[in-house]
KEKE-3310 file (N, C-alpha, C; in steps of 0.2 Angstrom, whole numbers, plus 5000, padded with zeros to 4 digits):
npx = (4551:4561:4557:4557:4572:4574:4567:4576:4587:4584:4581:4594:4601:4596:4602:4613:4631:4634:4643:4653:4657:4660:4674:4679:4681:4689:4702:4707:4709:4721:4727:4731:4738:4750:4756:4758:4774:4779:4774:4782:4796:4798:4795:4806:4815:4811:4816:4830:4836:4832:4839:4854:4853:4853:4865:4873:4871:4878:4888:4892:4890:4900:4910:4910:4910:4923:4932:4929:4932:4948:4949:4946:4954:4966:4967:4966:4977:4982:4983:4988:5003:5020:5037:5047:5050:5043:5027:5019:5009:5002:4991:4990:4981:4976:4988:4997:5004:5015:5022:5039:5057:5067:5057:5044:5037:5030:5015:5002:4984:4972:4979:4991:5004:5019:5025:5036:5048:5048:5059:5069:5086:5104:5115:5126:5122:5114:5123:5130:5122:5118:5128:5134:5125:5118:5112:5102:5099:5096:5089:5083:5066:5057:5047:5040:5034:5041:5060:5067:5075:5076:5081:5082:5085:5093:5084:5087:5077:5063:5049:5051:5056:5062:5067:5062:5068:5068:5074:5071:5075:5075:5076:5091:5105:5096:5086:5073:5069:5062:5055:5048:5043:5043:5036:5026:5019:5012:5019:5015:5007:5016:5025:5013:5011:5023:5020:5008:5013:5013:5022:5021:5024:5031:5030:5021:5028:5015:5010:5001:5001:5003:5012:5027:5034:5045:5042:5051:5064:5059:5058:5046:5037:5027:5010:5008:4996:4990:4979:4982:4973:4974:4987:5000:5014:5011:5000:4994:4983:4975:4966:4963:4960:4960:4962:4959:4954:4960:4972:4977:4980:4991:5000:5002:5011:5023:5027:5032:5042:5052:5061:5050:5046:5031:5019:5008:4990:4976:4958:4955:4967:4984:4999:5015:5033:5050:5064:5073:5068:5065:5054:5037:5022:5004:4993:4978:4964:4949:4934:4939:4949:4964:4974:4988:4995:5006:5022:5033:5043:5055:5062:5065:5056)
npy = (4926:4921:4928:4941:4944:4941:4949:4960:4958:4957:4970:4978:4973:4982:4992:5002:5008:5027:5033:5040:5037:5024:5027:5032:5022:5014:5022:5022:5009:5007:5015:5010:4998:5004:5008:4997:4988:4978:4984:4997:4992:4987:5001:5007:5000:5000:5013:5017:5009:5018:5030:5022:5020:5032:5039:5028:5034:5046:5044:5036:5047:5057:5050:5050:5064:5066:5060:5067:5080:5077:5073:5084:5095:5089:5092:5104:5107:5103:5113:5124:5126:5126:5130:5132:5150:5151:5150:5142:5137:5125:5117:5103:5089:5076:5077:5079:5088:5083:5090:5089:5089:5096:5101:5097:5082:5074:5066:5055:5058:5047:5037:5038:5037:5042:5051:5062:5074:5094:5106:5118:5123:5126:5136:5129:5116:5111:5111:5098:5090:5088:5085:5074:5064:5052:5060:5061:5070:5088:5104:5118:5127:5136:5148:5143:5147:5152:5154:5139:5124:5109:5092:5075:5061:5045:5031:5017:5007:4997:5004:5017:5023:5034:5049:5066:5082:5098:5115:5131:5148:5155:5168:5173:5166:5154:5141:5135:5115:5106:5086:5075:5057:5045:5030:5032:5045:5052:5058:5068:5074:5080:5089:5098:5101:5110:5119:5126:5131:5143:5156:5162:5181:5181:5185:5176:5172:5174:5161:5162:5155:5137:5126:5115:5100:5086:5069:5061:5050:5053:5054:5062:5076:5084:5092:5103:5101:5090:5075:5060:5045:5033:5023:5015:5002:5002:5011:5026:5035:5050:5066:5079:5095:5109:5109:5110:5109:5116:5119:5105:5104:5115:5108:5096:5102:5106:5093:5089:5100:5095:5085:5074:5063:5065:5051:5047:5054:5046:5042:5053:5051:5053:5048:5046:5045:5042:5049:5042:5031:5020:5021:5023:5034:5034:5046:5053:5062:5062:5071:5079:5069:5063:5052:5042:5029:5018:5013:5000:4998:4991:4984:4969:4953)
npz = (5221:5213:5201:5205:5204:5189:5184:5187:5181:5167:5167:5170:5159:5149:5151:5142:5139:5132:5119:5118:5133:5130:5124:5134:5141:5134:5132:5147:5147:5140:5144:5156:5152:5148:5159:5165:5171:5162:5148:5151:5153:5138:5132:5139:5129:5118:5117:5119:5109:5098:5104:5102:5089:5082:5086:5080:5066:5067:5068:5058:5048:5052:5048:5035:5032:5037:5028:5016:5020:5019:5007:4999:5006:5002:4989:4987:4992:4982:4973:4979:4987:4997:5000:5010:5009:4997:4989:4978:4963:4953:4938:4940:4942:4955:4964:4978:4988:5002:5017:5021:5029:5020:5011:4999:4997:4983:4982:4974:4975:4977:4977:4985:4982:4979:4968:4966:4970:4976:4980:4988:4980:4979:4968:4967:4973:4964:4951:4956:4957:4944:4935:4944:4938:4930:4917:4903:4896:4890:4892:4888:4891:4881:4880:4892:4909:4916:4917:4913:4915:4910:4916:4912:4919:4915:4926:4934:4940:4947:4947:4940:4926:4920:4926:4930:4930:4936:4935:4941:4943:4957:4967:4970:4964:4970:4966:4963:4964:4955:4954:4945:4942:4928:4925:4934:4935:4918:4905:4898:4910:4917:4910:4908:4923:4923:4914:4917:4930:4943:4951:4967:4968:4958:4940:4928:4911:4898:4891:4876:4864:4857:4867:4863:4865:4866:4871:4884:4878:4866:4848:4842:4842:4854:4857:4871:4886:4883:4890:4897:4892:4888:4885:4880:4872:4860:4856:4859:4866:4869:4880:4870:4876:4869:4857:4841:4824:4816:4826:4825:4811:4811:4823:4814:4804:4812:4814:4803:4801:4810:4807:4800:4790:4780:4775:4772:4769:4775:4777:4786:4795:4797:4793:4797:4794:4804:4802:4800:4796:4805:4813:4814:4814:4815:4817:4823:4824:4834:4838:4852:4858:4854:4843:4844:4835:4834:4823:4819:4808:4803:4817:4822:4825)
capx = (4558:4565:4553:4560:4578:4575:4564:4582:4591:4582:4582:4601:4603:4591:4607:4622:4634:4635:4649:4659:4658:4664:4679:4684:4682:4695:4708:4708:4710:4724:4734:4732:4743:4757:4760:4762:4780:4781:4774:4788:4802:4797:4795:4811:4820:4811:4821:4837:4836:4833:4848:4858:4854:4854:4872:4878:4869:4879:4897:4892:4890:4904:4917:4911:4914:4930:4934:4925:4937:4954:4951:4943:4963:4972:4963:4968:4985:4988:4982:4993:5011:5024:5042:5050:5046:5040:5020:5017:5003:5001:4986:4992:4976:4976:4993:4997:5013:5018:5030:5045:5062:5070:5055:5039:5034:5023:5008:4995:4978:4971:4986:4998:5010:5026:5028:5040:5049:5050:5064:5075:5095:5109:5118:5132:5120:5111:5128:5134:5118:5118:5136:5136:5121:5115:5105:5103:5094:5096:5086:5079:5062:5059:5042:5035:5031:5047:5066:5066:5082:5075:5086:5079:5090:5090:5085:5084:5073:5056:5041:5053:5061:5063:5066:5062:5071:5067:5077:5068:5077:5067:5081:5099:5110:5094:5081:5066:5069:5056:5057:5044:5046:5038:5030:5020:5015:5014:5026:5010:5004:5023:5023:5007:5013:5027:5019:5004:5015:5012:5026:5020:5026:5036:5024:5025:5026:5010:5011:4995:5002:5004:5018:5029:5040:5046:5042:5054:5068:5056:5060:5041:5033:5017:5008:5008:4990:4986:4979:4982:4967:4975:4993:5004:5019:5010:4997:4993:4977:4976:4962:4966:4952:4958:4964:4954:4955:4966:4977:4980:4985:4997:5004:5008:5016:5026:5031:5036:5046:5055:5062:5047:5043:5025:5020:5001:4983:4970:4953:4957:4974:4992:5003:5021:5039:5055:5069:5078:5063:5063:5048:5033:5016:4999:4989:4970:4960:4942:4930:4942:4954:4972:4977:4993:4997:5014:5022:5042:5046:5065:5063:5066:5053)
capy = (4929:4922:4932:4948:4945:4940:4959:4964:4954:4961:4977:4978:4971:4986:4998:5002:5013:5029:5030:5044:5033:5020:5029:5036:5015:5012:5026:5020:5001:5008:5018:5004:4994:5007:5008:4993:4985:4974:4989:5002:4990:4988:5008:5010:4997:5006:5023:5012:5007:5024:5030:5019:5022:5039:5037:5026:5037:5050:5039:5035:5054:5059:5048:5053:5070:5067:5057:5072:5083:5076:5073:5091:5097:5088:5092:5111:5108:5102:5118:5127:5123:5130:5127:5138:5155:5150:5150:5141:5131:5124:5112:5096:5086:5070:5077:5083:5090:5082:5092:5087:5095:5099:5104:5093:5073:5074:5059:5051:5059:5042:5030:5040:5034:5047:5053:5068:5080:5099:5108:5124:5120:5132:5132:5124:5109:5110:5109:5093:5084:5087:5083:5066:5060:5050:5065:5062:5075:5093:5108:5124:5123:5142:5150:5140:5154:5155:5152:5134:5118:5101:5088:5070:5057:5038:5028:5011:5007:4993:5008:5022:5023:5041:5056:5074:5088:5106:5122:5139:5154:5160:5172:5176:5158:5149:5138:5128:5111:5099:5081:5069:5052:5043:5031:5034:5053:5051:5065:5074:5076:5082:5097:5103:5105:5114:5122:5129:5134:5150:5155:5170:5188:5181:5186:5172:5174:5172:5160:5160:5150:5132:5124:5108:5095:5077:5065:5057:5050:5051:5060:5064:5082:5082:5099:5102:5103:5082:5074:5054:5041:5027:5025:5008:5003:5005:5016:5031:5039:5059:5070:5087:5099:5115:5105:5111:5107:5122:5115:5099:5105:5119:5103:5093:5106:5106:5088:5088:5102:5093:5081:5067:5062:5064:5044:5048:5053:5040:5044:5057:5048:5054:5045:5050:5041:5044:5053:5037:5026:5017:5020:5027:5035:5038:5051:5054:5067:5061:5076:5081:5065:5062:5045:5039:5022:5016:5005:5000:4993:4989:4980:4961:4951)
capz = (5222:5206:5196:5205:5201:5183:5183:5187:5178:5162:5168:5168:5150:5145:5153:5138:5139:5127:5113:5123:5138:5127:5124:5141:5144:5131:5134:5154:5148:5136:5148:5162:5149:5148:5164:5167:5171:5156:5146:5153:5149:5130:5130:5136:5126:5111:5117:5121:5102:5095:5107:5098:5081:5081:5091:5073:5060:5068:5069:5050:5043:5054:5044:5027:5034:5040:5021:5012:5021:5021:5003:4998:5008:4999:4981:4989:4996:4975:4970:4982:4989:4999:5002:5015:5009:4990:4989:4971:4960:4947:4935:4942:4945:4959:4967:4983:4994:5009:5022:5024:5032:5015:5005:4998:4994:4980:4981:4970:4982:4976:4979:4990:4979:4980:4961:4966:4975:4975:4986:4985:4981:4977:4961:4968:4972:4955:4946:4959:4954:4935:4933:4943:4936:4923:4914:4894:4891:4895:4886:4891:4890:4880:4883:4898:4911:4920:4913:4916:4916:4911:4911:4911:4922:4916:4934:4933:4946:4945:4945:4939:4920:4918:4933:4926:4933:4933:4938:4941:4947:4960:4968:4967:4969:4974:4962:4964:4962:4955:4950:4944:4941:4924:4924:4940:4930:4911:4903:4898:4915:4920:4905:4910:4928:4921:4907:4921:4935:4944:4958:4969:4967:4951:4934:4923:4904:4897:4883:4874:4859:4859:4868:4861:4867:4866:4879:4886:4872:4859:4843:4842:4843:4856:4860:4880:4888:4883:4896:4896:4895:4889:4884:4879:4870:4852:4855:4866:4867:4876:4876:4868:4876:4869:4852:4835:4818:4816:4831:4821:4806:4815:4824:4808:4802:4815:4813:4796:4801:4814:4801:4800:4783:4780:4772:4766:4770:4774:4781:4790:4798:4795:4793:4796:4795:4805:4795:4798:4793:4811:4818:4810:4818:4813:4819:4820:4828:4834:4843:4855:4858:4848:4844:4839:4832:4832:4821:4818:4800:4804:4822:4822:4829)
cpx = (4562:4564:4556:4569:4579:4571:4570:4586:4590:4581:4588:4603:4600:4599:4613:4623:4636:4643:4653:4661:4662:4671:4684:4685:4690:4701:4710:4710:4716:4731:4735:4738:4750:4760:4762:4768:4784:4782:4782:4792:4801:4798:4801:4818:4819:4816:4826:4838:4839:4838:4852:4860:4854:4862:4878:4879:4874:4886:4899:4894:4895:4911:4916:4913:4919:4932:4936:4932:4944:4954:4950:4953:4965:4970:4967:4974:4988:4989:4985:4997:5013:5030:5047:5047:5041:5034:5019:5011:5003:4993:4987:4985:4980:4983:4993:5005:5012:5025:5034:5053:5065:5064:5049:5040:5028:5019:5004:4991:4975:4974:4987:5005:5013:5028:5033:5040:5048:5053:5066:5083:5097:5112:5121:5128:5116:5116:5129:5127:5117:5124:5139:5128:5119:5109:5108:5101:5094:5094:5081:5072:5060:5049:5036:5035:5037:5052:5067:5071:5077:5081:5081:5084:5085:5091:5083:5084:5069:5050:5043:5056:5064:5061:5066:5065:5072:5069:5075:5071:5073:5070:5089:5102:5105:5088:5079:5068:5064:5059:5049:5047:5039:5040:5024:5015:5020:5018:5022:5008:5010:5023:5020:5007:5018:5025:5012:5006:5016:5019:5023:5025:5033:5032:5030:5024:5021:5009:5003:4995:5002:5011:5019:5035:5040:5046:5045:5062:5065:5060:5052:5040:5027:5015:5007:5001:4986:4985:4977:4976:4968:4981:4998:5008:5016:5004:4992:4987:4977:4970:4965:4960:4955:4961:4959:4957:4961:4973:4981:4984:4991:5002:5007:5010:5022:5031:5034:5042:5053:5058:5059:5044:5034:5022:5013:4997:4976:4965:4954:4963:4978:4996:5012:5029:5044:5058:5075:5074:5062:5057:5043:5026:5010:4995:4982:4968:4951:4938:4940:4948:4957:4975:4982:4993:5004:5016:5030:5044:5054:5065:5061:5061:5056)
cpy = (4928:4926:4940:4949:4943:4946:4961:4964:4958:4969:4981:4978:4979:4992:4998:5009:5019:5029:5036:5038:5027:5021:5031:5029:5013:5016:5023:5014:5002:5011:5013:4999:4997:5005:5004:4988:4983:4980:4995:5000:4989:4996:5010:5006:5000:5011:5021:5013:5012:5027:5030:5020:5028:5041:5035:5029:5042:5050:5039:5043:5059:5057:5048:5061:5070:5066:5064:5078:5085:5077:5081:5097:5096:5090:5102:5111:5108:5108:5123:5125:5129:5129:5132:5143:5156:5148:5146:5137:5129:5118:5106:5091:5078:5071:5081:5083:5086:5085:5087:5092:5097:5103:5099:5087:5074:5067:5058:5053:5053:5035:5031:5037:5041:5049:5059:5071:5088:5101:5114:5122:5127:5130:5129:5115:5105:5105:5102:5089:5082:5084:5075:5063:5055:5054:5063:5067:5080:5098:5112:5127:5134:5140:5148:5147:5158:5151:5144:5129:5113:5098:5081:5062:5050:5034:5021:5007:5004:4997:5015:5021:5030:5045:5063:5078:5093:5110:5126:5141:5155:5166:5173:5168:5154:5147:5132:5123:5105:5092:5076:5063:5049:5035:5034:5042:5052:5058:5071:5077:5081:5088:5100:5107:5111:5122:5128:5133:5141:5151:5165:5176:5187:5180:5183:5175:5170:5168:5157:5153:5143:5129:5116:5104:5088:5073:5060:5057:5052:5056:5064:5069:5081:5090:5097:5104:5094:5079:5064:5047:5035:5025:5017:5010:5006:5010:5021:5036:5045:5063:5078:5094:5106:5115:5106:5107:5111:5120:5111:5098:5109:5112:5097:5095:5105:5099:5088:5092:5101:5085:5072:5068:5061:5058:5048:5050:5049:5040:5047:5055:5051:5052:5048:5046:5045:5046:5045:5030:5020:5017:5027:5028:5038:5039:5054:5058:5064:5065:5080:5077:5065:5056:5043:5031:5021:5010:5005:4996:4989:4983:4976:4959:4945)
cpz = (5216:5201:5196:5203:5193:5181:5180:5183:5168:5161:5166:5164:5148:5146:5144:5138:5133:5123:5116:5130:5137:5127:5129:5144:5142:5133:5142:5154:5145:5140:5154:5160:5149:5154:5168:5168:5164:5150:5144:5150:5140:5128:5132:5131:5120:5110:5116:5112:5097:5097:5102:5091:5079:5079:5081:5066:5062:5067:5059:5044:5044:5050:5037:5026:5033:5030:5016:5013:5019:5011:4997:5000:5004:4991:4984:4991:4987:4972:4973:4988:4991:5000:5002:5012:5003:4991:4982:4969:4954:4943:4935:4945:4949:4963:4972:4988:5000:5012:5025:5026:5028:5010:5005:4996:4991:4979:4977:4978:4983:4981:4984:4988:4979:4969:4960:4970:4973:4983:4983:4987:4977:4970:4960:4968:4967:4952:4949:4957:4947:4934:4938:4945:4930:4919:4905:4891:4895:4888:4892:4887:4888:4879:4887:4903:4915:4914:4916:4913:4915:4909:4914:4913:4920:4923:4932:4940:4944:4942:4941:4935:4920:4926:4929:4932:4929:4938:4936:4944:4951:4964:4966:4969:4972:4968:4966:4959:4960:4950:4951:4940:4935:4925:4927:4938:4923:4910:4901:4903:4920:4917:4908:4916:4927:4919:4914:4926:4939:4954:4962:4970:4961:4946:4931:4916:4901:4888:4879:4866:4861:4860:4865:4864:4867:4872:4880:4881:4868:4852:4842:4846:4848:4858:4868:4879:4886:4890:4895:4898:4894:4883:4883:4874:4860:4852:4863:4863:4872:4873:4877:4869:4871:4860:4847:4829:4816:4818:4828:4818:4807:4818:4819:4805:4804:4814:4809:4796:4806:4813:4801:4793:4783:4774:4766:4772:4769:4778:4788:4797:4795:4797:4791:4796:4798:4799:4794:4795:4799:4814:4812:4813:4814:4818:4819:4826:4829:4841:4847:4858:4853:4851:4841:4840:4830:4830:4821:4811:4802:4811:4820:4828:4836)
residu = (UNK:UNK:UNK:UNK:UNK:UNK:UNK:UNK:UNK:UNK:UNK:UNK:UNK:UNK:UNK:UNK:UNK:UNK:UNK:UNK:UNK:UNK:UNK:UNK:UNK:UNK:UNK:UNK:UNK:UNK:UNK:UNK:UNK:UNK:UNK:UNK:UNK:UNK:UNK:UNK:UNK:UNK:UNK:UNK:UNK:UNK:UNK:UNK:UNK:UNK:UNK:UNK:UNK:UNK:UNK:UNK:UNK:UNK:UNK:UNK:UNK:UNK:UNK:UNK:UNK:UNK:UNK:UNK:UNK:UNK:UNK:UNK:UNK:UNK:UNK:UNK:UNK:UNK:UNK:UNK:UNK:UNK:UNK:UNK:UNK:UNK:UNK:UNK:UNK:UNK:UNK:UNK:UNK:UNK:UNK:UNK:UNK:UNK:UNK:UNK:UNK:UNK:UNK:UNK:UNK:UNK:UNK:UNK:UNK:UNK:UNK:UNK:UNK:UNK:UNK:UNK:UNK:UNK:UNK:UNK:UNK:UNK:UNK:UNK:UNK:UNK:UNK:UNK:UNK:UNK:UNK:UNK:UNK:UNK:UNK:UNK:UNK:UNK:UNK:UNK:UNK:UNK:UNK:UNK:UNK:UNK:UNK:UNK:UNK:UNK:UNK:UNK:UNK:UNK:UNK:UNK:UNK:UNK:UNK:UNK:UNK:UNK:UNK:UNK:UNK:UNK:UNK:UNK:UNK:UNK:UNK:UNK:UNK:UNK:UNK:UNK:UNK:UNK:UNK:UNK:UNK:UNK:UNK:UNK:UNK:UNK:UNK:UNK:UNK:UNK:UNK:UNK:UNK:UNK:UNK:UNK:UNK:UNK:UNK:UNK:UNK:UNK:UNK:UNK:UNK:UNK:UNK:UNK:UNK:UNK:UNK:UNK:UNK:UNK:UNK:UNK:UNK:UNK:UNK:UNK:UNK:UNK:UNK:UNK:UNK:UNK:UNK:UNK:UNK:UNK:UNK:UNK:UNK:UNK:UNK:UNK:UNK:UNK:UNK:UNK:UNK:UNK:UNK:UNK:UNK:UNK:UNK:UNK:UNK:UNK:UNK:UNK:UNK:UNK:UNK:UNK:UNK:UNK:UNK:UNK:UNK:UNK:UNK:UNK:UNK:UNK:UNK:UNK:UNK:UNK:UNK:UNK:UNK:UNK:UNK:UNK:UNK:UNK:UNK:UNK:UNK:UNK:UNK:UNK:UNK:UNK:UNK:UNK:UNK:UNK:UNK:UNK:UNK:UNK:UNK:UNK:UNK:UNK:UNK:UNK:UNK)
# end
């Protein structure tokens, strides 16, 4: 009897399964695992997961949108304004209108700091603002693209030294009012609004020469089109993109003829003196930047 179950026994060993067989083994032990319980819950806390991050990449890409947006408007709102029936623009980088019931709040896109208004007043309200304010400075600014009133009111204010104001005619008895506030926009970045302005269905005059003006008090010439990279009490740096070698000399021309004594020449610096010997600048051109160096002989330390 033992002999015939160890027959068997040896028999059975002799059996193995083929390598397909094999496999329809595994697959059958593989899905038995899925479906059961523990299985299930793992597979849907996977999904769950996925869900969710999906859900946040979604949250995440939606408010670089939204940023991309608001900030893309307002780069479009700088580059065109309105105020009541007046459409205008000008090459003001980083600024942008905000409406309001009289006209616009100009903002840093950046900050949202306020560096200016534009509105439309009458001439009566012109003349009542000019005549009780403290303006020192009045001069009509000749071949910017419209007939244009600057006067320059001192404010003595913590962020505000100087308010510019500008009148344009835009119809009979009614001008566009602007006013930017310096420091919050340096004096070059004010000009070039000026000097770039476009109002619709009014053709500007097309001034392809180069414009000049003093910024602020100063008794100092600067060409308009500078744009400010880094500016203090003795020295101010601007770069001048459309500024040649030509440009330069055309501009110290200009100075000398605008009674600054020319001192010397020194590695390609110019040196120049006021007419009253108070203040004195030198001037260098490098590539496409123009730096001045300010010094004052006469001021008491």
């Amino acid at each position: 009897m033992n002999k015939h179950f160890e027959d068997q026994w040896k028999a059975l060993k002799q059996v193995k399964p083929t390598n397909h067989e094999k496999e329809m083994i595994q697959k059958r032990i593989l899905k038995s695992i899925q479906e059961s319980p523990t299985s299930r819950s793992q597979n849907w806390s996977f999904q769950w997961k996925s869900i969710l991050a999906t859900c946040v990449l979604f949250l995440v890409l939606g408010y670089f949108l939204f940023i991309f947006y608001n900030e893309n408007n307002e780069k479009q709102m700088a580059n065109k304004m309105n105020i009541e029936n007046v459409q205008f623009s000008w090459e003001l980088e980083n600024v942008y209108g905000k409406k309001t019931e009289n006209g616009l709040n100009l903002h840093l896109i950046d900050q949202q700091l306020q560096v200016g208004k534009v509105h439309q007043v009458t001439k009566a309200e012109m003349n009542q603002m000019v005549n009780h304010s403290p303006m020192y400075v009045r001069k009509e600014l000749k071949k910017f693209p419209y007939q244009t009133m600057m006067y320059i009111e001192h404010v003595k204010m913590i962020d505000v030294q100087l308010r510019y104001h500008f009148f344009i005619p835009i119809m009979k008895g009614q001008f566009m009012h602007i006013e930017f506030d310096y420091p919050k926009l340096d004096h070059s970045e004010i000009y070039n609004a000026i000097a770039t302005i476009k109002i619709k269905g009014m053709d500007p005059y097309q001034h392809d020469e180069t414009l000049y003006v003093q910024h602020g008090y100063s008794n100092l010439i600067y060409p308009v089109g500078l744009k400010p990279m880094s500016i203090s009490t003795s020295k101010q740096v601007y770069r001048w993109n459309d500024g040649s070698s030509l440009d330069l000399q055309a501009y110290l021309r200009i100075i000398e003829e605008a009674n600054w004594n020319k001192k010397e020449t020194k590695n390609d610096s110019y040196i120049f003196i006021s007419k009253d010997g108070n203040e004195e600048v030198t001037i260098k051109m490098e590539g496409n930047t123009i730096i001045y160096e300010f010094n004052y002989p006469n001021r008491e330390e």
